[in-house]
C-alpha positions as CSV (number, residue, x, y, z in Angstrom):
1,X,-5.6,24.2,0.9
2,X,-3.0,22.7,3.5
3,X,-1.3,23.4,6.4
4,X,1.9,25.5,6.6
5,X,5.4,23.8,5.8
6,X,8.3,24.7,8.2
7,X,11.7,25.1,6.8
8,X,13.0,21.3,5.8
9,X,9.3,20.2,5.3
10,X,9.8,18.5,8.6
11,X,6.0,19.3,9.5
12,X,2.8,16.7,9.3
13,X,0.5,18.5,7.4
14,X,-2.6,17.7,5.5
15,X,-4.5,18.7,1.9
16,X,-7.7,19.1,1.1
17,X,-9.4,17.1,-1.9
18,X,-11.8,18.9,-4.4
19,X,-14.5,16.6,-2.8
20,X,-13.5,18.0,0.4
21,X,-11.6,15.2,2.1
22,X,-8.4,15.7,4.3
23,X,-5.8,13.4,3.4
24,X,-3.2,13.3,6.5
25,X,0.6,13.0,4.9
26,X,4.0,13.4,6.3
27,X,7.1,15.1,4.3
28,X,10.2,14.2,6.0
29,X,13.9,15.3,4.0
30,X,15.1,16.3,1.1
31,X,16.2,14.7,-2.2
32,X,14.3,12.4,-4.5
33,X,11.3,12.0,-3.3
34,X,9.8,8.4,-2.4
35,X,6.1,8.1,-1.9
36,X,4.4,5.2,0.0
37,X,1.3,4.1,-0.2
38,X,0.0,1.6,2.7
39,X,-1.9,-1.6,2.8
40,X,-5.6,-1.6,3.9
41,X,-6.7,-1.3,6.7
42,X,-3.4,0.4,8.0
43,X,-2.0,4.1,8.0
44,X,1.0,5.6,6.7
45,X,2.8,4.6,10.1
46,X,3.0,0.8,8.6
47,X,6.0,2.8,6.5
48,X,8.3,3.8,9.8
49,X,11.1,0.8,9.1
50,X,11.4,2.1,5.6
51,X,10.5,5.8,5.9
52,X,13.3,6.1,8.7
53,X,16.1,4.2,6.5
54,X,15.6,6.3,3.4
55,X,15.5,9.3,5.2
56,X,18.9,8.2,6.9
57,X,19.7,8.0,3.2
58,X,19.2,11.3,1.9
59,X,16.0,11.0,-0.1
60,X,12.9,12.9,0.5
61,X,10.2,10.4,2.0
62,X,6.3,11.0,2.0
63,X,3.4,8.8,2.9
64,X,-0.3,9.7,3.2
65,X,-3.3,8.1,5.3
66,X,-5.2,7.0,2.4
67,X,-9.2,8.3,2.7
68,X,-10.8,6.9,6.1
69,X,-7.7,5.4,7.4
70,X,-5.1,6.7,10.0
71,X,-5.7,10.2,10.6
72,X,-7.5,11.5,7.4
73,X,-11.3,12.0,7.2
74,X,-13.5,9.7,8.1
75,X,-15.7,10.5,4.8
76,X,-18.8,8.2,4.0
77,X,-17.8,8.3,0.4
78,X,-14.9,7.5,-2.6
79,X,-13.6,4.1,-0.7
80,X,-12.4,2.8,-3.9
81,X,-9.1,3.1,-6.4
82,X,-10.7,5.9,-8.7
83,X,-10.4,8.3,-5.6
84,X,-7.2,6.5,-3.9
85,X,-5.7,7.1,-6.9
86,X,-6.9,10.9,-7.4
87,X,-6.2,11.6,-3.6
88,X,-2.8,10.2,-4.3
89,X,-2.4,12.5,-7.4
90,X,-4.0,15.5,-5.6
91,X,-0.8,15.1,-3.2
92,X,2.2,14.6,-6.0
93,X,0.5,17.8,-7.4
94,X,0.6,20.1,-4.7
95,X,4.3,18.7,-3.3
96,X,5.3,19.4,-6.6
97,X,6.9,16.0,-7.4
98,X,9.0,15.3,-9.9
99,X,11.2,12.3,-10.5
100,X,9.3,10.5,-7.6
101,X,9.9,6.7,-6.7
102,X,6.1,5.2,-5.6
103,X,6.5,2.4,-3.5
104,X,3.3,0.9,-2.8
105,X,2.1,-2.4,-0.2
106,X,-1.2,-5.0,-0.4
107,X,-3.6,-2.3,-1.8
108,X,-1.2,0.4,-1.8
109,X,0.5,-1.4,-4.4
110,X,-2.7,-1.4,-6.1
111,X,-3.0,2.5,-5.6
112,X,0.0,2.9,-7.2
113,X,-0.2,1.3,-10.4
114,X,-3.8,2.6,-11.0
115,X,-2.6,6.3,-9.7
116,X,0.5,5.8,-12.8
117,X,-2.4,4.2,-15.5
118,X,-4.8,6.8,-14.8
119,X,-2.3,10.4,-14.1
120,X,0.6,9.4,-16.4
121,X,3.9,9.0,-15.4
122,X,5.3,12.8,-15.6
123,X,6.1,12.9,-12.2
124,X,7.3,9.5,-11.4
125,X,10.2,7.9,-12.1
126,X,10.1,4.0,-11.0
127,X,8.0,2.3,-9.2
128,X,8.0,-1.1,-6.4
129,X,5.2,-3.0,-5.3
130,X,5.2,-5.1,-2.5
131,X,2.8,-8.0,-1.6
132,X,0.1,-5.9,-4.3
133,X,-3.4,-6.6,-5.2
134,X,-2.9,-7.0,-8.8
135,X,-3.8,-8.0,-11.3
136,X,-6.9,-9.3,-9.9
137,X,-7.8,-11.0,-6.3
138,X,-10.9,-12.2,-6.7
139,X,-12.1,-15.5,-8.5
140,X,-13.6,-15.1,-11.5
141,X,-14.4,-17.0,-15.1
142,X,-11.0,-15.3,-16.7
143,X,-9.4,-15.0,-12.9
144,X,-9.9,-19.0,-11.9
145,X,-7.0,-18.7,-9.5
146,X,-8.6,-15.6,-7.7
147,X,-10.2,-15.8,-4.3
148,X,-14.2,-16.5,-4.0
149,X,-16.1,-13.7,-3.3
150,X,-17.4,-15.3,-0.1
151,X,-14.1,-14.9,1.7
152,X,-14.0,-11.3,1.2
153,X,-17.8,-11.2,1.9
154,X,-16.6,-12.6,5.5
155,X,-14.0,-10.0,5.7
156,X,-16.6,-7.5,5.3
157,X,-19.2,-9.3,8.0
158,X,-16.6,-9.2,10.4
159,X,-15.2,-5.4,9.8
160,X,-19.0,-4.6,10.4
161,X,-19.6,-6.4,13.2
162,X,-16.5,-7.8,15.2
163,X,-13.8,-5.6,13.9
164,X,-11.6,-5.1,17.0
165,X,-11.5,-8.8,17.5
166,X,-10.9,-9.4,13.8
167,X,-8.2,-6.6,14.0
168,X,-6.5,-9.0,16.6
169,X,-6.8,-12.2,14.6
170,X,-5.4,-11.0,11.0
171,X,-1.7,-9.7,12.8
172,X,-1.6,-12.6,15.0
173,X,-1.9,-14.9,12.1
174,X,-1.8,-15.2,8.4
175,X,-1.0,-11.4,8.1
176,X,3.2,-11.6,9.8
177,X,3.0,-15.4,9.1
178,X,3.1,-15.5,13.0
179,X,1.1,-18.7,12.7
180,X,3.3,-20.7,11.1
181,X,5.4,-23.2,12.8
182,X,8.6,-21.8,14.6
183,X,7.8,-18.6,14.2
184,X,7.7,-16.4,17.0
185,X,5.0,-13.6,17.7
186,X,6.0,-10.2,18.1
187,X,3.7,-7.9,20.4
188,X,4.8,-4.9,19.4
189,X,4.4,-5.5,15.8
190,X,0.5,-7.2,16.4
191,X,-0.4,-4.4,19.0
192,X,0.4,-1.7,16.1
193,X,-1.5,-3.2,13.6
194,X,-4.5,-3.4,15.7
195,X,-3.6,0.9,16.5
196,X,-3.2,1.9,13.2
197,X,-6.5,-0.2,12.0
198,X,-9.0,1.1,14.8
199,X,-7.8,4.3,14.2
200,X,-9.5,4.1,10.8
201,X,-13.3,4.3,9.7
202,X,-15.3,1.1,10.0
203,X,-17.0,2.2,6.4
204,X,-13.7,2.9,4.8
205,X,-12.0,-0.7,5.6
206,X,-15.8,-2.0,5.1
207,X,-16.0,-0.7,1.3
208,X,-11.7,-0.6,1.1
209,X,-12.2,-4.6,0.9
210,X,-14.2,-4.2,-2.4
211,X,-11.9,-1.7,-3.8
212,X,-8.8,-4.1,-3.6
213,X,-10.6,-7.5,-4.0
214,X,-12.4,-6.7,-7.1
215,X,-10.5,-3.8,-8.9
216,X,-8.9,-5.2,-12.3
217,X,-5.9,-3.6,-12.5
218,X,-4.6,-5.9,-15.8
219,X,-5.6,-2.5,-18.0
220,X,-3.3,-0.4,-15.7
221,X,-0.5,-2.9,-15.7
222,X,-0.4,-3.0,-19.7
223,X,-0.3,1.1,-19.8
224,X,2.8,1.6,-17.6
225,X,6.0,2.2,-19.6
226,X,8.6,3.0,-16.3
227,X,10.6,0.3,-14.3
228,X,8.3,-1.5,-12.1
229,X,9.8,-3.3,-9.0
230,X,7.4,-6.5,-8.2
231,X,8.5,-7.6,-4.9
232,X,6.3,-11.0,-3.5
233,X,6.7,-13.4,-0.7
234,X,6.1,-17.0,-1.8
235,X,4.2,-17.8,1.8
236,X,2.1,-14.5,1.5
237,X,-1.2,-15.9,3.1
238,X,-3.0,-12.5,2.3
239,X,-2.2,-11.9,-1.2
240,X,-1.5,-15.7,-2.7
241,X,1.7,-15.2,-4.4
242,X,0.9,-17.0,-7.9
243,X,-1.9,-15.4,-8.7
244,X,-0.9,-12.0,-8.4
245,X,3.3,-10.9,-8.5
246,X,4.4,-13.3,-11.6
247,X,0.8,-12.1,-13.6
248,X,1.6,-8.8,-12.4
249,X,5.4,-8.3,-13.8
250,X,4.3,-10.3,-17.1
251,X,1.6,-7.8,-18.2
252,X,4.4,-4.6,-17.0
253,X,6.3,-3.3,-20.1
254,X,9.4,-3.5,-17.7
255,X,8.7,-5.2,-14.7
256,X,10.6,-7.4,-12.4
257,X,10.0,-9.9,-10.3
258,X,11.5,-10.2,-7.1
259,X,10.8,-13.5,-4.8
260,X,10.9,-14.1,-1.3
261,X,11.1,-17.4,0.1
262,X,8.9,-17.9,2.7
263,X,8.1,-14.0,3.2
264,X,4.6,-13.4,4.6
265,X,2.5,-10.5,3.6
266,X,4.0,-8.1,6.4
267,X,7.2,-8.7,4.9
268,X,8.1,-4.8,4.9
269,X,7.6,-5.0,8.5
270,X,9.4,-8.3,9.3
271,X,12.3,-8.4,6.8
272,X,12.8,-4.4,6.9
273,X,16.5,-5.1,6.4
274,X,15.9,-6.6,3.5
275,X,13.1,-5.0,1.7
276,X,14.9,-2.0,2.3
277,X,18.4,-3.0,0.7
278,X,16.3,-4.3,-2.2
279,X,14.3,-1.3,-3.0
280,X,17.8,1.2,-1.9
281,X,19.8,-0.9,-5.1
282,X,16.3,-1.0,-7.2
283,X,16.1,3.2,-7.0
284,X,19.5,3.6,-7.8
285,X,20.3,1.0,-10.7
């Protein structure tokens, strides 16, 4: 089920999952299609600078709200990668995609190499991921680089309990880098963050933060055959830079690694000028 396209596909429509979720999406264009999947706890807005310049370019551009964020249902259930990545699949399926570039960001990125591992790659050409969860976040015996668990556990205290405030803290800090020295805050940029996060279900970011923290994607990684763009920025305060992009493009049959110096997390946001020429000359080589 999903809502009626208008000539050019330049509606916003929405499809319906077997478990009965509505997963919001937009379908701008035509051309090869490129597919984004967003960070948590955003929406498929956090994709205007890119969505916009590929358009411009003559590609077909889609992004979804993933499950409980942005403007798809608000479901209790399926807040981790299994059904990210099925939701994801559900879409490519009923758009029909073929030769699609998946460009994914933070736990998008994650979404996207789990959606390749676990569909196949029929449908999908090449794929980029930016600032991404894998292989692993969280500290463990074979991960000791990873995270402890009590960071994310104070990620989820405060999405339970002060998540407006928190929703503040994360965009005016570590998330743009707008704490470091010299660097200037942009309103615009924090205030959108802070929209496209309360928009989304308390429960979804709540469980969202297990999904990307303690998913092992290094099975995934191994499985994928297709040209994988691993795009990182060395002062990512979010998503530590060595223990994720340079594992990540060494377990990919055909990845590689692209570093930013002194990039923050946000960097699609920040450095749109750049991210975007990277990824343009990435599809087409």
């Amino acid at each position: 089920m999903a809502a009626t396209h208008t000539k050019g596909r330049e509606t916003m429509s929405k499809i319906t999952t077997k478990d009965g979720v509505d997963i919001f999406y937009k379908d701008w264009g035509e051309g090869q299609p490129i597919v984004f999947s967003h960070g948590w706890p955003l929406s498929s807005d956090d994709w205007d600078a890119q969505m916009m310049f590929f358009l411009n370019k003559g590609f077909r551009v889609i992004a979804h709200d993933r499950r409980g964020h942005g403007r798809s249902s608000q479901v209790a259930q399926g807040h981790d990668m299994d059904h990210y990545a099925d939701d994801l699949a559900a879409l490519t399926a009923h758009l029909n995609l073929k030769n699609a570039i998946h460009v994914g960001h933070s736990t998008g990125g994650g979404e996207v190499v789990h959606y390749i591992a676990r569909h196949g790659e029929a449908r999908v050409a090449k794929a980029a991921i930016l600032g991404a969860v894998p292989p692993l976040m969280v500290k463990t015996a074979n991960n000791p680089g990873g995270i402890p668990k009590e960071v994310f556990d104070g990620f989820q205290v405060q999405v339970a309990t002060n998540r407006a405030q928190f929703y503040r803290d994360l965009p005016e800090g570590p998330f743009y880098g707008f704490n470091r020295p010299g660097t200037k805050p942009i309103q615009g940029i924090i205030d959108n963050w802070w929209r496209q996060g309360m928009i989304g279900s308390a429960k979804a970011h709540y469980d969202g933060i297990v999904a990307f923290s303690q998913t092992d994607f290094t099975e995934d990684l191994k499985k994928i055959n297709m040209p994988v763009l691993v795009m990182h920025g060395d002062d990512d305060q979010i998503v530590p830079y060595a223990d994720s992009a340079p594992l990540s493009a060494k377990l990919l049959k055909n990845g590689t690694l692209k570093t930013y110096k002194g990039y923050p997390h946000g960097m699609p946001t920040t450095h749109a000028d750049v991210i975007n020429a990277d990824l343009l000359a990435f599809i087409k080589g």
